[in-house]
C-alpha positions in Angstrom: -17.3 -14.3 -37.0 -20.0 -12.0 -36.6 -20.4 -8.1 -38.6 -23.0 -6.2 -37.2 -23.4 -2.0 -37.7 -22.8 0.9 -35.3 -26.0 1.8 -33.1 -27.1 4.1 -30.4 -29.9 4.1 -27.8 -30.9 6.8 -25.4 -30.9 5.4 -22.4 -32.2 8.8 -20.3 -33.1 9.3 -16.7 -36.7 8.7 -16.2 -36.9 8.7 -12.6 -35.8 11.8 -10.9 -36.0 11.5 -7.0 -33.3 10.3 -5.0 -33.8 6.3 -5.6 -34.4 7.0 -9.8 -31.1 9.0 -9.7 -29.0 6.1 -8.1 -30.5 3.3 -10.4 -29.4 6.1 -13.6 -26.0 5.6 -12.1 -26.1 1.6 -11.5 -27.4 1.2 -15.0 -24.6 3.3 -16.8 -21.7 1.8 -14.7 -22.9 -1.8 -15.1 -22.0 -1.3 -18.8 -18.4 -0.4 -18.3 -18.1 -3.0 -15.7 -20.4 -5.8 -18.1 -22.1 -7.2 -15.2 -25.8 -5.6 -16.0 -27.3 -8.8 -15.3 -26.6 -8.1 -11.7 -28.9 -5.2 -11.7 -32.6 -5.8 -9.4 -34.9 -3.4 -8.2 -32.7 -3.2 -5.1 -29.1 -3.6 -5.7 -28.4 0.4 -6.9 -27.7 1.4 -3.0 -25.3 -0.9 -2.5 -23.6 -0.1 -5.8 -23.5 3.0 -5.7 -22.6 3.1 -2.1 -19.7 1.2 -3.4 -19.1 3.6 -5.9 -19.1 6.5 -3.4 -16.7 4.8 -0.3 -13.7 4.3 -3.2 -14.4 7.5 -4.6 -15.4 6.1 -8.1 -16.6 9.6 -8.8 -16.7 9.2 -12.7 -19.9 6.9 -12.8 -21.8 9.7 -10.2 -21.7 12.1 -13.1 -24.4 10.2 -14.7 -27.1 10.9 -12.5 -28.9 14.2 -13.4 -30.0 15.9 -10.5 -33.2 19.1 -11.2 -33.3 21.0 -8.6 -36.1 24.5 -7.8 -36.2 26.6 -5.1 -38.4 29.6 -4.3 -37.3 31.7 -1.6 -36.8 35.7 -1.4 -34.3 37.2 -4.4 -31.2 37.7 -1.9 -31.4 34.1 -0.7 -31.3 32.6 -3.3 -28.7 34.6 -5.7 -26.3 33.6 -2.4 -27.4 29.9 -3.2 -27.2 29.8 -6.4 -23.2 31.5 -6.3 -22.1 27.7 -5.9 -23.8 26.4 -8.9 -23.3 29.6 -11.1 -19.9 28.5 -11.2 -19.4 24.7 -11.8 -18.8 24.1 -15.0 -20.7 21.2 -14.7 -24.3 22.8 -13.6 -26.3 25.0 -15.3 -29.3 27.4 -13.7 -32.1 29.7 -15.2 -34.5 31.4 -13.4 -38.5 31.4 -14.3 -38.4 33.9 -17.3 -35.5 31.7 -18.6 -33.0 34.3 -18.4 -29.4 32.8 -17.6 -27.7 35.9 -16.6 -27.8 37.1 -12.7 -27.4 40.6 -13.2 -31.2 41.2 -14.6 -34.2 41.0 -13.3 -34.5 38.6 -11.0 -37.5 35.5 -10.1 -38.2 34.3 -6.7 -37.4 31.0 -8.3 -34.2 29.5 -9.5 -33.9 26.2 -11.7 -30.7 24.2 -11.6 -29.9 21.0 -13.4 -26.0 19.5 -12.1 -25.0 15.9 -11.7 -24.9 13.3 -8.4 -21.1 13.7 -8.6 -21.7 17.0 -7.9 -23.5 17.0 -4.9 -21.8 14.6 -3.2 -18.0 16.1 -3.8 -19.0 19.5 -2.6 -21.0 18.2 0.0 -24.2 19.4 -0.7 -26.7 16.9 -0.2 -28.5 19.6 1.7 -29.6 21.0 -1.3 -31.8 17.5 -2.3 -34.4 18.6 0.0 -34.8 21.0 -3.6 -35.3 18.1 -6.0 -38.0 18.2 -8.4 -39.2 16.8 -11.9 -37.8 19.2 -15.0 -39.4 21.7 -16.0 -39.5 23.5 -18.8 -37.0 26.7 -17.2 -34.5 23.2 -16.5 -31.4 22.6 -18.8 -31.6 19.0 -19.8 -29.0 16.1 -20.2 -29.0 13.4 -22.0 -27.6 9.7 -22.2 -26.4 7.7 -24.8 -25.6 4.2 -25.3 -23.2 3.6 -28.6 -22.4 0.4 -29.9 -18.9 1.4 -32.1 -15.9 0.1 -33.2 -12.8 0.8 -30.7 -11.1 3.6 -33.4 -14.2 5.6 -33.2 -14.9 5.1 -29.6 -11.6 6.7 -28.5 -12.0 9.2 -31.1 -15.2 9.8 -29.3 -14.1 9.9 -25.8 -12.0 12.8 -26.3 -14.9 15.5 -26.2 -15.0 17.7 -23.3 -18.5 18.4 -21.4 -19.4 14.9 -22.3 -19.4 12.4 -19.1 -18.0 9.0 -21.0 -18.2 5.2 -19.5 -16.7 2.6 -21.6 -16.7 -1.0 -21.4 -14.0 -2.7 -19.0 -11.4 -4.9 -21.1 -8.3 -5.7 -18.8 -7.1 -5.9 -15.3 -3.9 -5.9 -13.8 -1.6 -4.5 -11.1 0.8 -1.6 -10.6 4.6 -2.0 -11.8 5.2 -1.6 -8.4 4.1 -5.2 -7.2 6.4 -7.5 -5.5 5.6 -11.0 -6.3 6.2 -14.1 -3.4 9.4 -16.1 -4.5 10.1 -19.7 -3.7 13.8 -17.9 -3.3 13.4 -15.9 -0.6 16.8 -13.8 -2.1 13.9 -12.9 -5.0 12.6 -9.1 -4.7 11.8 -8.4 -8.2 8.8 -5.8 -8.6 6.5 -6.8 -11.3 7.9 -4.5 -13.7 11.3 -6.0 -13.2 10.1 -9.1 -14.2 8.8 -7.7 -17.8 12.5 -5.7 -17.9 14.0 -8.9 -17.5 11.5 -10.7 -20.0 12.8 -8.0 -22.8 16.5 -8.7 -21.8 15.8 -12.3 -22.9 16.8 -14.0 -19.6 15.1 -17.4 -18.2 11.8 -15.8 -17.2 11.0 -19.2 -16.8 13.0 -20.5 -14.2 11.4 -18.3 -11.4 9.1 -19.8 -9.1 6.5 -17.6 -7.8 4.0 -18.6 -5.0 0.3 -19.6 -6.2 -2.9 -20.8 -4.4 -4.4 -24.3 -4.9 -7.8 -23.3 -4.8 -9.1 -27.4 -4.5 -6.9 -27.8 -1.7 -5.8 -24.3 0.1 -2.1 -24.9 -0.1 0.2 -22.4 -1.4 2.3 -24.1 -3.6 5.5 -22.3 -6.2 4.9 -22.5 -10.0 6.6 -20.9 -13.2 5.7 -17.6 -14.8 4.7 -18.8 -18.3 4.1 -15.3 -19.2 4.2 -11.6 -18.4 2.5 -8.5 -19.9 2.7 -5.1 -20.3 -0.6 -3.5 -20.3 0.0 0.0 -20.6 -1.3 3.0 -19.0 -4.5 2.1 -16.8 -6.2 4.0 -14.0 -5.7 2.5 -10.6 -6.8 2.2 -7.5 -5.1 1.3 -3.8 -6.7 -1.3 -1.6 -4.9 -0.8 2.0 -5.9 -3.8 4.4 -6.3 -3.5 8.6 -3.1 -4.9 9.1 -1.5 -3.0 6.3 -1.0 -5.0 3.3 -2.3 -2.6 0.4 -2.4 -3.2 -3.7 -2.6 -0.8 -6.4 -4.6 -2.5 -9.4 -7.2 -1.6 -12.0 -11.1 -1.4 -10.8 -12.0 -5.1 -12.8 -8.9 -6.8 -11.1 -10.1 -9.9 -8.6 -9.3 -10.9 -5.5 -9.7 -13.8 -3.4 -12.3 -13.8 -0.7 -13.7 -15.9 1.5 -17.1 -15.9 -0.4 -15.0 -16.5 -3.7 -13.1 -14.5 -6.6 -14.7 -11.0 -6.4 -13.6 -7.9 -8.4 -12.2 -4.7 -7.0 -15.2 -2.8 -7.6 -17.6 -5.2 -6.2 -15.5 -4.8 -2.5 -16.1 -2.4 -0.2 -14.8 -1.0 3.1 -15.1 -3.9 5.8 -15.2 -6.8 3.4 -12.1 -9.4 3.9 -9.6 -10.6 1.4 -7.1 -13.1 1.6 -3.7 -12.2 2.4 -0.2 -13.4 3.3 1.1 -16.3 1.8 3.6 -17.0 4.9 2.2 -18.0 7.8 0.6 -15.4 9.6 2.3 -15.5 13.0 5.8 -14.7 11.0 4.1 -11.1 10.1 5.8 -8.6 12.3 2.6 -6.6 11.2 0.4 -8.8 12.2 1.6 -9.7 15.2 2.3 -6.1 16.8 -1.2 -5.8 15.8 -2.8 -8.2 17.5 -0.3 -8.6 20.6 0.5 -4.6 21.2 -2.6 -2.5 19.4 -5.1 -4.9 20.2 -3.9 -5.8 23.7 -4.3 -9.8 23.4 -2.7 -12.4 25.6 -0.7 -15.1 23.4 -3.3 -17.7 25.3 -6.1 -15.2 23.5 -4.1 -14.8 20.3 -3.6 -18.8 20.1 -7.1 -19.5 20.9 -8.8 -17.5 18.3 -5.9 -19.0 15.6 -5.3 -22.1 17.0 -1.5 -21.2 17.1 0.8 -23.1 19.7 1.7 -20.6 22.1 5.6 -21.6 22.2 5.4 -20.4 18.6 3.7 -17.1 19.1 6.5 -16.5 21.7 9.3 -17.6 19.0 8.4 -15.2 16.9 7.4 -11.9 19.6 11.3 -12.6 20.8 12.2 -12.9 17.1 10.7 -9.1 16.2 11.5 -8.0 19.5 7.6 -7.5 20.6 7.0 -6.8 23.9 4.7 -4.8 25.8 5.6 -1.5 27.9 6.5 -2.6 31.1 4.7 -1.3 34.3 6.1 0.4 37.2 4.9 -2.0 38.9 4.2 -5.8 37.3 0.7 -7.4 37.4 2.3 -10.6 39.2 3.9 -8.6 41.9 0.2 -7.1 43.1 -1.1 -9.0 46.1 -5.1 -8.3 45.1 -4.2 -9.2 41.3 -2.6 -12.5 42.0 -4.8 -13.7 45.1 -8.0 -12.8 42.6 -6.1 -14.5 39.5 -5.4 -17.8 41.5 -7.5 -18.5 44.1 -10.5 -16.2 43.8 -10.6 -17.0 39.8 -9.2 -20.8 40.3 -6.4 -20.2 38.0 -3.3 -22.8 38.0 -0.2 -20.5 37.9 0.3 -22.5 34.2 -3.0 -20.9 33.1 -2.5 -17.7 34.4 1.3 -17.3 33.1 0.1 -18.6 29.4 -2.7 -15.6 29.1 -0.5 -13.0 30.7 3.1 -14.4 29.3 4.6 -14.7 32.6 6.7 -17.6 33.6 5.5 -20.0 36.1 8.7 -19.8 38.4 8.1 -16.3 38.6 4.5 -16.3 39.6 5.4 -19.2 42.2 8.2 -17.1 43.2 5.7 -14.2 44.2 2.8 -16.4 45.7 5.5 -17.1 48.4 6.7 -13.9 48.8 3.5 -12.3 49.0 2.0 -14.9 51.5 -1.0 -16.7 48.7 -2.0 -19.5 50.4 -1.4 -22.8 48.3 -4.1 -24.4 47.7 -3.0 -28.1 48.0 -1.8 -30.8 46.4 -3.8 -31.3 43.2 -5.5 -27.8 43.7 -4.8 -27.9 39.8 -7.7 -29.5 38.8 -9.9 -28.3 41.5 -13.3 -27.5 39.8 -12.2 -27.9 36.6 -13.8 -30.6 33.8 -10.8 -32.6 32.0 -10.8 -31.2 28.3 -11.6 -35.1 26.6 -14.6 -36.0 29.4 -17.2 -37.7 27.3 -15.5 -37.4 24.1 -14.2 -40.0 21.6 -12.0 -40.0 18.7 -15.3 -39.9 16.1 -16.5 -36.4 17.3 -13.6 -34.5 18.4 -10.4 -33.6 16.3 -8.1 -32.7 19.3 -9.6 -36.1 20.8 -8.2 -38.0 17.7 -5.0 -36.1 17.5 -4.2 -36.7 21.1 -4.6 -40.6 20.2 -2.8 -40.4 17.2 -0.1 -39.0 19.2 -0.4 -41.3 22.7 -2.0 -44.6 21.3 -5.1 -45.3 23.1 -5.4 -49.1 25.1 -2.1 -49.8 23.3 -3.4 -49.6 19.7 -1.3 -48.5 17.3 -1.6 -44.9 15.2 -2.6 -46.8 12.1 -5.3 -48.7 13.8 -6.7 -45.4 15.2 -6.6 -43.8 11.6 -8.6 -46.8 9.9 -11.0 -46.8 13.0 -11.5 -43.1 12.8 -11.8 -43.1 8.7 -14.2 -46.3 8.8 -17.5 -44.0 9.2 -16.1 -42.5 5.4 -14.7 -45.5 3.8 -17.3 -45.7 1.2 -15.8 -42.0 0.1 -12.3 -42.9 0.1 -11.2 -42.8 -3.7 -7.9 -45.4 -4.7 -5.1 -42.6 -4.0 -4.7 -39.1 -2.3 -6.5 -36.1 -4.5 -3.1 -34.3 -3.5 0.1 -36.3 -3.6 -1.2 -39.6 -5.6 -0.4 -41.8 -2.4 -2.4 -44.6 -2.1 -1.6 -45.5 1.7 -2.9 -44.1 5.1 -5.6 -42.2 3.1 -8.1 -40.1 4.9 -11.0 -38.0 4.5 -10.8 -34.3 4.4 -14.1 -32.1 4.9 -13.4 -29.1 2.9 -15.3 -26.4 5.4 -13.7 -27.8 8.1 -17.6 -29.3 9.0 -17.0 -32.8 10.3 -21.0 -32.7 10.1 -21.1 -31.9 6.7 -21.0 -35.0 4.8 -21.7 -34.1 1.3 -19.6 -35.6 -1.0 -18.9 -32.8 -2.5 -17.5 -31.4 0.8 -15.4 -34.6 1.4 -11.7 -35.1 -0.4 -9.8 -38.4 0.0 -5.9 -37.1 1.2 -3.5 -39.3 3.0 -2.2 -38.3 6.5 0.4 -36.3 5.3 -1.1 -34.3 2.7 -4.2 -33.6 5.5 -2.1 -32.3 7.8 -0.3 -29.9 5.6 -4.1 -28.7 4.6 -5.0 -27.7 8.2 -2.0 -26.3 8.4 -1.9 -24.0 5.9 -5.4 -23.3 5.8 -4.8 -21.6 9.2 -1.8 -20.0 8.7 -1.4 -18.8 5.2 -4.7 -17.2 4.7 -5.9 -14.7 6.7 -9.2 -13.0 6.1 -8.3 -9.3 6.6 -10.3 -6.4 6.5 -10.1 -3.5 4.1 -10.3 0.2 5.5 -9.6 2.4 2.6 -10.1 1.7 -1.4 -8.2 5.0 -2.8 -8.6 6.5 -6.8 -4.9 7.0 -7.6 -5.0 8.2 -11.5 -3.3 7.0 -13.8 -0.2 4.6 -13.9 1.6 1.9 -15.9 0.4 -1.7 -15.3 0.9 -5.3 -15.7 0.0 -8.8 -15.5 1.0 -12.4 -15.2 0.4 -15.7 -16.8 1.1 -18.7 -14.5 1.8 -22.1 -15.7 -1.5 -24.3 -14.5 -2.9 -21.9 -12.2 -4.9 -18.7 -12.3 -3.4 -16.7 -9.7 -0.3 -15.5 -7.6 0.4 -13.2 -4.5 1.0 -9.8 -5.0 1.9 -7.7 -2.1 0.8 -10.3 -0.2 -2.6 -10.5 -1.5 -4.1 -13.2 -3.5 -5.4 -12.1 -6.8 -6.6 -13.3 -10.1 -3.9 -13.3 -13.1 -5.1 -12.0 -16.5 -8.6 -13.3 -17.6 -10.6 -12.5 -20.5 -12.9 -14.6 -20.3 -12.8 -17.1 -22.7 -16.2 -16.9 -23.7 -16.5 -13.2 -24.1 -16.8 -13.4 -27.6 -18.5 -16.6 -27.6 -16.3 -18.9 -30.3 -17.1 -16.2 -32.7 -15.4 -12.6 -32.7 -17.9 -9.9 -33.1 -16.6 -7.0 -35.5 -18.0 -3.3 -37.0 -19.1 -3.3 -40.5 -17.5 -0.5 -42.0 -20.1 1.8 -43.6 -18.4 2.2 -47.4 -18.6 -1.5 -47.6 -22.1 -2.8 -49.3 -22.1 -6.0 -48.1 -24.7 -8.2 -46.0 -24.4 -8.6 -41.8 -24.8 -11.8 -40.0 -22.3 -14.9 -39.6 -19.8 -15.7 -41.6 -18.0 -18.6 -41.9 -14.6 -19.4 -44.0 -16.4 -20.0 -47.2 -19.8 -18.5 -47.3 -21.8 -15.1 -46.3 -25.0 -15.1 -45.8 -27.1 -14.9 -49.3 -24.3 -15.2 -51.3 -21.1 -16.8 -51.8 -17.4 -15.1 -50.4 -15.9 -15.9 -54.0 -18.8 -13.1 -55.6 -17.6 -10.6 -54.0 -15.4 -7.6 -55.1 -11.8 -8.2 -54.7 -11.0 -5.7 -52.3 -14.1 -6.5 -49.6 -13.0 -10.5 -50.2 -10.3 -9.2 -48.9 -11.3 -7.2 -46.2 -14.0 -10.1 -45.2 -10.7 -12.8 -45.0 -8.2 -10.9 -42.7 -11.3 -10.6 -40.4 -11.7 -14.5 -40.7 -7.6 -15.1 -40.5 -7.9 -12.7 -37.2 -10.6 -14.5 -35.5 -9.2 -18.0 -36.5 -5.5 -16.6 -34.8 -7.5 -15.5 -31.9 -9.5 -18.8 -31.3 -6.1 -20.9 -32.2 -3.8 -18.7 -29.8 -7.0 -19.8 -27.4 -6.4 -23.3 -27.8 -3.1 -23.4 -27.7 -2.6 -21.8 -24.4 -2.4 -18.6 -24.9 -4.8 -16.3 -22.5 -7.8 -14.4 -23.9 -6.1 -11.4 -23.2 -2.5 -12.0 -25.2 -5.1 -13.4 -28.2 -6.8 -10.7 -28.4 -3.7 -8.5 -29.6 -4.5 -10.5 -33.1 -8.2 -8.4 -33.3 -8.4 -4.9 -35.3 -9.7 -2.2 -34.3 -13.0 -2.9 -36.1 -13.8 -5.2 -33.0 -17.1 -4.3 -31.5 -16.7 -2.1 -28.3 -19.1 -0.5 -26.0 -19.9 3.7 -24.8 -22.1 5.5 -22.7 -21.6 9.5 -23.3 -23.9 11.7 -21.0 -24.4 16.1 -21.0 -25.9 19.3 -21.7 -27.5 20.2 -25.0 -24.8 22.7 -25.6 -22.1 19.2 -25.2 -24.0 17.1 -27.7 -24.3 20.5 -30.6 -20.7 20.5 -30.6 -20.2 17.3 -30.5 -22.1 17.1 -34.0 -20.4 20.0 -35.3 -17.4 18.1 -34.9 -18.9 14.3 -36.0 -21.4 15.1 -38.1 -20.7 16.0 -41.9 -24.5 16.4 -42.9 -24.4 18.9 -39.8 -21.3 20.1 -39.5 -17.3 19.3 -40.2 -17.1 17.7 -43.9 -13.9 16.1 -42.9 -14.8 13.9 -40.1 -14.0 10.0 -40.7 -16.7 8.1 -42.1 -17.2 5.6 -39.4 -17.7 8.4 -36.5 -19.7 10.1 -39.1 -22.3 6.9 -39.7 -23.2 7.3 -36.0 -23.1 10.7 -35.7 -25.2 11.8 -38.8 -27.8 9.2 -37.5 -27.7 10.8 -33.6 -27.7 14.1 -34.9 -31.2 13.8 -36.7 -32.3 11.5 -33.6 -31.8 14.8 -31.4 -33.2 17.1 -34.1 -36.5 14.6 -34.1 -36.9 14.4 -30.4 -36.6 18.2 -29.7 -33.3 17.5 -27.3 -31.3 20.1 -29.5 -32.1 23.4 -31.7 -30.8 23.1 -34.8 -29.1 26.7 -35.0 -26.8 25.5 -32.1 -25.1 22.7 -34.4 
């Protein structure tokens, strides 16, 4: 283990234009979030563009915005009304008078915050930025490095803007999980109920991805945990699937895992787990909103149209019917088959009309036929100048037919024989060692990295392209919603890292597992007189564990026992996040506290003993004292105000 002591930076806004106030914001966010080694010179718009389209309003609040305008008396006192009243601004005008009954400057001085500004709408009044001036009331930014008792003792003061550092994701109680028995409709919480009643958690299968292969497959819950309250946010989808989870919680995209926050509107997730076409959602979408043709709809999914009509009939799906149908229009029909060259098969698969009834009303509205074989007038056959080794629907078809009276498995060891030096002993899948294939994993027959290439038998490859293009679907998100505050939980699976919730593939629990290294970082505590460092089970560093005072050898040992249970409840199974309920409170955590002079006086009247209350707790009052005669040093904060 590691014992290191409280510490503070200031980490304030240097920059104050537009660009300076946005990279504040990235800078302070990335800490709650841990992913500051994603910040470059350019990345702040996107992030905080991200920040702004989910209405993550709390990091905005970070970014101090100066403002000056000089314009006649009048104007400006009905300006300044809006800011004279938000308890999160504060004006002055040149003589540095606060108070809008006396005289009066042709210039007024505001200092708010980019939250601000952007949920009154105001960015109008940017046009007013400026560096800070003397007349300016400042704010200022802190970065502590506490234990987690302090920090949420900390957290509690009003006027200060507070980011602290991510922990834990999870999902709403609310969640309905995918059950191998489709009679299965527990929620999440459910689940956790049942897991307190003591009954066979164990013995429901929930659906899981295989992320190697793409195949939903069913495993056990090995676990299930209540996380308490959380904030959380709701991800709604374009065809309507929608999520309520914390703002860490991953997902699974098409460019890999990604957390909620790092999504925005118009990005894609995977959802369903069924396949697609069995969505009435889905299907009303695409077939009624959208206005496609089942021949369209097939094409784009490659669907088999007899199965897109299964299930329209099944839901019930059909479109509003015309006074007056398509097929029974002289012009329309003449211009579908004979001016376009449609067959009456093509035209009835786009439009979903039978071919009896189309040849029905060619007759009765006098279309000329076009002959015997008029068919295939001016049309190329589909497999012209293709072979087995460069098109998949060539192979298929021959796997199907035969071809020159070979049989199947001739065709598959002919078509395999450009990969046989990639072919492992047995399928990656199954274990089969018989009719084994290749599989390119990005569905690029061209790309023949071996990396890209899995050996599968002919079974287990089929079921791939199966799933792969009907399970997931890559739908779009239009809204990412704040909901406040609600009770959440989380799952362990047994062998996998994720399950469907609401339809939507996300991430189970995950500390990471390297987070604290293989050594738990804690807080020395300030009455203890010992040295910091590493420690190990038997020595400190510059001295021996057995010299020290009974009641810090102590102290120093459960520290040890609890990072040893932590790194053991590791090993054996048991996910970062249930470990980590073995770790005090001493454990290292992270806070960024930004505001006003007036915020940070009475905070130290309140943490500070050597400035104010006598009777705060020793560990808030180690930072505090320190902070306090930072301020004092810099010139941030008047003394008589403490």
């Amino acid at each position: 283990m590691k014992l290191i002591k409280q510490s503070f930076e200031f980490i304030n806004q240097t920059d104050f234009s537009l660009v300076g106030i946005k990279k504040h914001i990235e800078r302070c966010a990335r800490v709650s979030y841990k992913s500051e080694n994603k910040i470059t010179d350019t990345s702040y718009e996107k992030f905080v563009n991200m920040l702004e389209s989910r209405g993550h309003d709390r990091p905005l609040e970070f970014g101090t915005v100066y403002l000056s305008r000089t314009s006649q008396k009048e104007d400006n006192m009905e300006w300044l009304d809006k800011y004279a009243y938000n308890p999160w601004s504060k004006f002055s005008f040149g003589n540095g008078s606060t108070r809008i009954n006396r005289e009066l400057r042709n210039t007024v001085y505001v200092t708010t915050n980019y939250r601000v500004i952007k949920e009154h709408h105001w960015e109008d009044d940017l046009q007013y930025l400026c560096e800070p001036t003397e007349y300016h009331h400042k704010r200022y930014t802190v970065h502590m490095i506490l234990d987690r008792g302090v920090m949420d003792e900390f957290r509690t003061h009003v006027g200060l803007s507070h980011l602290a550092e991510s922990t834990r994701y999870c999902v709403s109680g609310d969640t309905l999980l995918k059950y191998k028995n489709p009679n299965n409709h527990y929620t999440i919480k459910e689940l956790w109920e049942d897991k307190q009643n003591k009954n066979k958690l164990s013995q429901v299968l929930i659906e899981v991805l295989n992320i190697d292969t793409g195949i939903l497959e069913h495993s056990k819950i090995k676990n299930i945990f209540n996380n308490g309250i959380r904030k959380v946010y709701k991800i709604t989808t374009e065809l309507g699937y929608s999520l309520k989870c914390t703002l860490d919680h991953q997902i699974y995209t098409p460019n890999d895992w990604k957390s909620l926050s790092e999504l925005k509107i118009g990005d894609k997730i995977y959802v369903n787990g069924s396949p697609i076409y069995q969505n009435k959602d889905w299907l009303e979408y695409h077939y009624l909103k959208l206005n496609k043709t089942v021949t369209e709809i097939c094409e784009e999914f490659n669907f088999k149209s007899d199965v897109i009509r299964k299930w329209l009939h099944k839901y019930n799906i059909v479109k509003p019917k015309l006074e007056k149908q398509l097929y029974q229009d002289y012009d329309w029909l003449y211009n579908q088959n004979i001016t376009l060259n449609k067959t009456f098969v093509d035209i009835g698969k786009e439009f979903g009309i039978n071919v009896s009834t189309l040849k029905k009303w060619a007759k009765k509205l006098g279309i000329p036929n076009k002959g015997t074989g008029y068919f295939n007038v001016g049309r190329t056959p589909w497999n012209k100048g293709k072979t087995e080794f460069d098109d998949e629907r060539v192979a298929n078809a021959l796997r199907t037919y035969h071809h020159d009276g070979d049989s199947t498995e001739k065709i598959l060891k002919e078509d395999t024989s450009r990969y046989q030096k990639y072919i492992k002993s047995s399928c990656e899948i199954c274990g089969a060692t018989k009719d084994l294939e290749v599989h390119h994993k990005d569905k690029n027959h061209s790309n023949n990295n071996p990396n890209n290439l899995m050996t599968v038998c002919s079974s287990c490859h089929q079921q791939i392209h199966y799933q792969s293009l009907t399970s997931l679907y890559g739908d779009k998100i239009i809204a990412i919603t704040e909901l406040g505050e609600e009770e959440v939980f989380d799952l362990e699976i047994e062998n996998y890292h994720n399950y469907v919730a609401n339809g939507i593939i996300v991430h189970n629990c995950n500390y990471s597992k390297d987070k604290f290294g293989r050594e738990v970082t804690f807080i020395k505590p300030c009455w203890l007189d010992i040295p910091l460092g590493d420690y190990g089970i038997s020595s400190l560093p510059g001295d021996n564990i057995l010299g020290l005072e009974e009641k810090t050898r102590v102290f120093i040992n459960s520290l040890l026992d609890a990072e040893d249970y932590y790194l053991t409840l590791l090993g054996q199974g048991w996910t970062p996040q249930q470990a980590r309920s073995v770790l005090p409170l001493g454990i290292k955590s992270e806070l960024i506290s930004c505001g006003f002079e007036d915020a940070w006086a009475n905070f130290m009247r309140r943490r500070s003993p050597k400035y104010g209350d006598p009777g705060a707790h020793p560990m808030a009052a180690e930072i505090a004292d320190k902070l306090c005669e930072e301020f004092l040093k810099r010139g941030f904060i008047d003394k008589k105000k403490i």
